[in-house]
C-alpha positions as CSV (number, residue, x, y, z in Angstrom):
1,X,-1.2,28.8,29.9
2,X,1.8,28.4,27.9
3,X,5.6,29.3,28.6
4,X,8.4,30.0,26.3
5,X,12.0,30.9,25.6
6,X,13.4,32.5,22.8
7,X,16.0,34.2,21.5
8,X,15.6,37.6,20.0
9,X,17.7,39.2,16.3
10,X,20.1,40.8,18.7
11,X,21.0,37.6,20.7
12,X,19.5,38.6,23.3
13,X,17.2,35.5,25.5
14,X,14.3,35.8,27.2
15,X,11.6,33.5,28.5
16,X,7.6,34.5,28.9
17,X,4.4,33.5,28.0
18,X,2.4,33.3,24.8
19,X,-0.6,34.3,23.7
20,X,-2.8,35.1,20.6
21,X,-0.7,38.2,20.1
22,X,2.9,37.0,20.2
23,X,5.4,36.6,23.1
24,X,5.1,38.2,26.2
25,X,8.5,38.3,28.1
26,X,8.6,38.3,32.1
27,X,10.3,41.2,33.5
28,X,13.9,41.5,35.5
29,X,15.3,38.4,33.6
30,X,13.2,35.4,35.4
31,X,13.0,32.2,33.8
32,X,10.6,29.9,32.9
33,X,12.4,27.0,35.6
34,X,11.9,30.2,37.6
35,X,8.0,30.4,36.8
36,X,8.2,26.2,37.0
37,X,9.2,26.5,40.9
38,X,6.4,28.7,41.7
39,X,3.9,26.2,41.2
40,X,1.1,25.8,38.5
41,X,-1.6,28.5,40.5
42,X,1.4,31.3,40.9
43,X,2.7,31.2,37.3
44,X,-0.5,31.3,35.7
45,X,-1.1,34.6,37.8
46,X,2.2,35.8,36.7
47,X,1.9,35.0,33.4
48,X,-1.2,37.0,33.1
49,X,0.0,39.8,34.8
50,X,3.1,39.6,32.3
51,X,1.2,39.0,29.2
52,X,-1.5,42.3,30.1
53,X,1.9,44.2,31.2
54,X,4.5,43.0,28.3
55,X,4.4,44.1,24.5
56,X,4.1,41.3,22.5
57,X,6.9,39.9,20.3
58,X,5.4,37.8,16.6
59,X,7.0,34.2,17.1
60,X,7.9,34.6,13.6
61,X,10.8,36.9,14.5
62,X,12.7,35.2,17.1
63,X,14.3,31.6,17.4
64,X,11.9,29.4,19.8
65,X,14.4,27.7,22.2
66,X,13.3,24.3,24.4
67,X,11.1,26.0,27.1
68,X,13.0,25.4,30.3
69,X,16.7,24.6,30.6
70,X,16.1,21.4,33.2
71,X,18.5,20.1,36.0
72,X,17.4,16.3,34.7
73,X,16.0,14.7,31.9
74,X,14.8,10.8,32.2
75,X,12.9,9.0,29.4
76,X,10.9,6.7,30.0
77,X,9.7,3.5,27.2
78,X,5.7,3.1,28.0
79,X,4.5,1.7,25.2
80,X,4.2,-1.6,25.0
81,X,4.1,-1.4,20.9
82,X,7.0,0.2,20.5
83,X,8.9,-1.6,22.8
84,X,8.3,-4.6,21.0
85,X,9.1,-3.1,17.9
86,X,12.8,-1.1,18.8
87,X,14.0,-4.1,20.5
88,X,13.0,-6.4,16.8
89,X,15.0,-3.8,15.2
90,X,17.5,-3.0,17.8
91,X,18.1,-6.2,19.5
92,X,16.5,-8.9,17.4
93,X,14.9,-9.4,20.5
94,X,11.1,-11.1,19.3
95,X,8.8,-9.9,23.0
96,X,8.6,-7.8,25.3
97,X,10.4,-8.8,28.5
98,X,8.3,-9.9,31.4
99,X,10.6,-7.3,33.2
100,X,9.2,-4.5,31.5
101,X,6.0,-5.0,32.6
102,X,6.7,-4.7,36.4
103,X,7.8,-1.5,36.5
104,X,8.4,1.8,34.4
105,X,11.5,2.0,33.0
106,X,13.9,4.7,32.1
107,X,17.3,6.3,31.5
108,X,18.8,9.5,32.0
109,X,19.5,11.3,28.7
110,X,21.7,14.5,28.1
111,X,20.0,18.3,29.7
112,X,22.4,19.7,28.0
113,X,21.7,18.8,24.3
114,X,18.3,19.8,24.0
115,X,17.5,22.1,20.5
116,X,14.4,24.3,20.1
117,X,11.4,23.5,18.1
118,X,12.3,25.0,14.5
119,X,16.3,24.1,15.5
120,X,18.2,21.4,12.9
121,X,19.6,18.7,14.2
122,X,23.4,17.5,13.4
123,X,23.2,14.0,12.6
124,X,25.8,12.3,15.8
125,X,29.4,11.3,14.8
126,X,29.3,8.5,13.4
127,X,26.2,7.8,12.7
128,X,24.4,6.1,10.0
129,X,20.8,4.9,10.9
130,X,19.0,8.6,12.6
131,X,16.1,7.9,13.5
132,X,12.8,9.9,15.6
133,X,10.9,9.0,18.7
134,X,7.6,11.4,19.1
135,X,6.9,11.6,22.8
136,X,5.7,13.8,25.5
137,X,7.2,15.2,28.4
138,X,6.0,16.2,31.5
139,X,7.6,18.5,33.8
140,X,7.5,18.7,37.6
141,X,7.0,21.0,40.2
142,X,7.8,21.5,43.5
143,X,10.5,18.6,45.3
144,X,9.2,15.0,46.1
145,X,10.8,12.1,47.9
146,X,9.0,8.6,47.6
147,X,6.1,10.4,46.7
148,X,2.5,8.3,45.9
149,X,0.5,8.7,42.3
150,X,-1.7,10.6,44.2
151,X,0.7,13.0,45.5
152,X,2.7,12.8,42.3
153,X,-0.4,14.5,40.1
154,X,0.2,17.5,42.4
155,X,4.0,17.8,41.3
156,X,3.3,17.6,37.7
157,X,3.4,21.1,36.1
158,X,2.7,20.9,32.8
159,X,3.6,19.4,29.5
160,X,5.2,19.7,25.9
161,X,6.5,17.6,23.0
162,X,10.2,15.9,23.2
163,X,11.6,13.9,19.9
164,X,14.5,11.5,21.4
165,X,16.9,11.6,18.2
166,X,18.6,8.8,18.3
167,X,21.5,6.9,16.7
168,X,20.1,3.2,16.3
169,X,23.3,1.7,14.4
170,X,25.3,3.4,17.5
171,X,22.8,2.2,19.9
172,X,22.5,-1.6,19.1
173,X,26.1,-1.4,19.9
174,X,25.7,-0.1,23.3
175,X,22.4,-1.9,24.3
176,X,25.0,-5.2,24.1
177,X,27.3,-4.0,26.9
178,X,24.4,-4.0,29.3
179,X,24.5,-0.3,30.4
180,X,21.3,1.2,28.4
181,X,22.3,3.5,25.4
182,X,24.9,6.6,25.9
183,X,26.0,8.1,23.4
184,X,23.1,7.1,20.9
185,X,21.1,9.4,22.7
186,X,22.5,12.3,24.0
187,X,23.4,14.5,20.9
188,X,20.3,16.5,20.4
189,X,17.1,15.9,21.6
190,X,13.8,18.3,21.1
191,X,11.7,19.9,23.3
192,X,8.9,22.5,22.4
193,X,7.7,24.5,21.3
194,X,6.6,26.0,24.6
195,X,5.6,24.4,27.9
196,X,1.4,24.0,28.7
197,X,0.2,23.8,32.0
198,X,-1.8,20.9,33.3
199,X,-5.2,22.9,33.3
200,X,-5.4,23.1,29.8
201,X,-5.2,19.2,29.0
202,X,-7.2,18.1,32.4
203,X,-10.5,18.1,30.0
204,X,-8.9,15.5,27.7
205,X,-7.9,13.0,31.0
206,X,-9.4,9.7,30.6
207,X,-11.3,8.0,33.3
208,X,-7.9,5.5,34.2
209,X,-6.1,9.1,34.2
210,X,-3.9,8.9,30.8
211,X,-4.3,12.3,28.7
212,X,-6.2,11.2,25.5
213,X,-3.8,13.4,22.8
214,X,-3.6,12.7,19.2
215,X,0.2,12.6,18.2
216,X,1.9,12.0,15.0
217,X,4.9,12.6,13.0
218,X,5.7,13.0,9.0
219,X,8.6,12.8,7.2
220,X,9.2,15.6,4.3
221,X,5.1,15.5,4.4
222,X,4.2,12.3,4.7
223,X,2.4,10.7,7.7
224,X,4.9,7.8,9.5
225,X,3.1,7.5,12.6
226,X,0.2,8.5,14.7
227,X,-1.0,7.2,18.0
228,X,-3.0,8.5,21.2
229,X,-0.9,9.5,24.1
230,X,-3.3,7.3,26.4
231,X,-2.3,4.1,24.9
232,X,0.4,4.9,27.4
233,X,1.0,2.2,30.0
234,X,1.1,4.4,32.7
235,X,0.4,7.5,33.5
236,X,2.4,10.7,34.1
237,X,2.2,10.5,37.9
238,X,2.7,7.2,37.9
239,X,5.9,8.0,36.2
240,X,6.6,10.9,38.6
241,X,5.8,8.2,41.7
242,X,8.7,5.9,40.3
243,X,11.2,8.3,39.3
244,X,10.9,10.0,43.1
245,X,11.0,6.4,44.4
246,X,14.2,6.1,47.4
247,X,15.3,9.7,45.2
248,X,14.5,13.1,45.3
249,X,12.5,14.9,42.1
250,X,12.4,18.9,41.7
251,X,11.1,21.1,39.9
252,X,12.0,21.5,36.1
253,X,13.2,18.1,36.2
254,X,11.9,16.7,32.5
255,X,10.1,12.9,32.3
256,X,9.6,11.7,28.7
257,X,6.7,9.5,27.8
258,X,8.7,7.4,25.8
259,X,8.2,6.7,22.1
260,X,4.6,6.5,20.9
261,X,3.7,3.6,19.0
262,X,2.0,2.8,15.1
263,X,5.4,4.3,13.8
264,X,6.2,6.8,16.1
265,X,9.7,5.7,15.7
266,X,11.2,4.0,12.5
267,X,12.9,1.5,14.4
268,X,9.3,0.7,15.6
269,X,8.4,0.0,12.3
270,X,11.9,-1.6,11.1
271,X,11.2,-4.2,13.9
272,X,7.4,-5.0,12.7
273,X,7.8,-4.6,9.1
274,X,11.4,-5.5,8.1
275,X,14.6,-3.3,7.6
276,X,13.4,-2.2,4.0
277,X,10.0,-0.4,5.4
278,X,11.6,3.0,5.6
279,X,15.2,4.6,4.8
280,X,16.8,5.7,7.9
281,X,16.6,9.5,8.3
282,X,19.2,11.7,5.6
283,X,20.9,15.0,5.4
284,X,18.0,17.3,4.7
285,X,14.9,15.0,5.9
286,X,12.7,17.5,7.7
287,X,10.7,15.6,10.6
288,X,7.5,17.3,12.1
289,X,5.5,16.3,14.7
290,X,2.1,17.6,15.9
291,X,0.6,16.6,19.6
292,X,-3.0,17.6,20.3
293,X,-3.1,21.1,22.5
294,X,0.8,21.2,23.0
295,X,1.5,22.5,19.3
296,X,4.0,21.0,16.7
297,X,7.8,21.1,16.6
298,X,9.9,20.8,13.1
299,X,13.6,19.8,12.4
300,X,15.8,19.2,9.8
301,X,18.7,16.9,9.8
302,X,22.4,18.4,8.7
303,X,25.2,17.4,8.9
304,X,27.1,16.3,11.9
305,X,30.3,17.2,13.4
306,X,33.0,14.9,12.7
307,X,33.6,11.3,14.4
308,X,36.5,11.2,16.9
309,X,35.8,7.8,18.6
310,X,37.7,6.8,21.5
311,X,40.1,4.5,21.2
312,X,39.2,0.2,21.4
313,X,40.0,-0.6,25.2
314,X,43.4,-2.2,26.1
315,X,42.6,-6.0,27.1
316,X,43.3,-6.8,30.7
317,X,42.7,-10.4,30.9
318,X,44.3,-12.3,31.6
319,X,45.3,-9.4,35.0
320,X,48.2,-7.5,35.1
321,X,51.0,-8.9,37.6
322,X,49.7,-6.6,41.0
323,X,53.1,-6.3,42.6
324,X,52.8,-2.6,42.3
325,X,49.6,-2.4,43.6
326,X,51.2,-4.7,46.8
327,X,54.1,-2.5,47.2
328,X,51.3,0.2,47.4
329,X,49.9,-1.5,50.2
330,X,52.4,-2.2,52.2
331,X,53.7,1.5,52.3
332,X,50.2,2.8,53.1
């Protein structure tokens, strides 16, 4: 079954499930994070109750939003290909780390910039080299704590696309300091166009357990990238295992795949081929990507807001004189 939020002509939101005949919207105002926290087997019987109850409404006449509004988004890098590729291009870096290998990594990236599937995308202040990352996310269900793969497969609710827009001239600034990128990433990032639960994609689950879905992207039409979501290095409850690991995960909480590799980013291919492969994304590109069973999202780059960087930090070293922060003592 597949969830969605939209918005209607007259403003007005609401959140449902689709079908052959359009939109169906839940009754009383319930959400699809709502529907999420049920658990897989109670909103699929809700969302057939709702969509036999519940006049459709086309998709054509409404703005699709990002499905779920989620209390945390982590995004993960588990492709070995395009690891090597962004850090070439983003870090001059020339392998993978051995580090990389021992365990999944991830950062936490902004819940509240996501866009909808048909949204545009302001390029970030200050940017000059936008660039796409196809990937899918998973979503969870349910609270774990240091929960095993096994019992991670059970908190997985269902999936949908997510492109990680992201600022790669910004970012190779940041990945310096040692921190992860910030503000490279957290403008806009998309997620749509609705949300499919895990029964519909079991059929296509490999015998190691990676979802065998054909992704790809295009640029104004033409193909960049395509890839199969299994070449994953590990899979979604894995993933869900790690994140939960000495934390708590609940449900809505968002896990990207990280970028797909064979050009799923251009930084990807910037790193492999050289800077002069591809231009870096401009004002009016339109970017589309299409995952197998899960749909295809498409956005156009406008302008962005103005830049209003902070400030360049005032050196402290050598220290300040701490008599102050004595006196301070003293009196306390």
């Amino acid at each position: 079954m597949k969830f969605a939020t939209w918005t209607k002509p007259d403003g007005r939101v609401e959140s449902g499930v689709v079908s052959d005949d359009g939109l169906h919207a839940f009754s009383d105002g319930m959400t699809v994070l709502d529907a999420v926290k049920l658990g897989v087997a109670e909103a699929i019987t809700l969302g057939t109750q709702t969509a036999s109850t519940s006049r459709p409404v086309p998709i054509a006449d409404v703005r699709l939003r990002p499905p779920l509004v989620p209390p945390a988004v982590r995004d993960f890098a588990a492709f070995e290909e395009h690891v090597l590729g962004a850090l070439q291009s983003v870090t001059n870096r020339t392998e993978v780390p051995p580090e990389w290998y021992e365990a999944p990594a991830f950062y936490f990236t902004n819940p509240h910039a996501l866009i909808g599937a048909f949204d545009d995308v302001p390029v970030p202040p200050g940017c000059e080299v936008l660039d796409f990352e196809l990937e899918v996310a998973a979503v969870v269900t349910g609270t774990g704590a240091s929960v095993s793969t096994d019992a991670a497969a059970e908190l997985l609710f269902g999936y949908t696309i997510f492109n990680d827009w992201s600022a790669r001239d910004i970012q190779a600034r940041e990945m310096v300091v040692g921190l992860g990128p910030t503000k490279s990433k957290d403008s806009s990032s998309t997620l749509g166009p609705w949300l499919v639960t895990r029964d519909e994609l079991e059929h296509r689950l490999d015998d190691a357990g990676f979802l065998a879905l054909e992704c790809s992207v295009s640029v104004n039409g033409d193909p960049i990238g395509a890839d199969l979501l299994s070449n994953m290095a590990w899979t979604f409850p894995e993933l869900v295992a790690h994140a939960s690991r000495g934390t708590v995960v609940r449900s809505g909480d968002v896990l990207g795949s990280g970028t797909c590799g064979n050009g799923g980013s251009l930084a990807e291919l910037w790193g492999v081929r050289g800077d002069d492969a591809l231009p870096p994304l401009a004002i009016g590109d339109i970017v589309e990507m299409t995952v197998e069973g899960l749909g295809t999202i498409r956005n156009r780059v406008v302008p962005g807001p103005a830049n209003t960087a902070a400030p360049p930090a005032r050196r402290r070293i050598p220290p300040l004189p701490r008599k102050h922060a004595e006196r301070q003592q003293t009196r306390t």
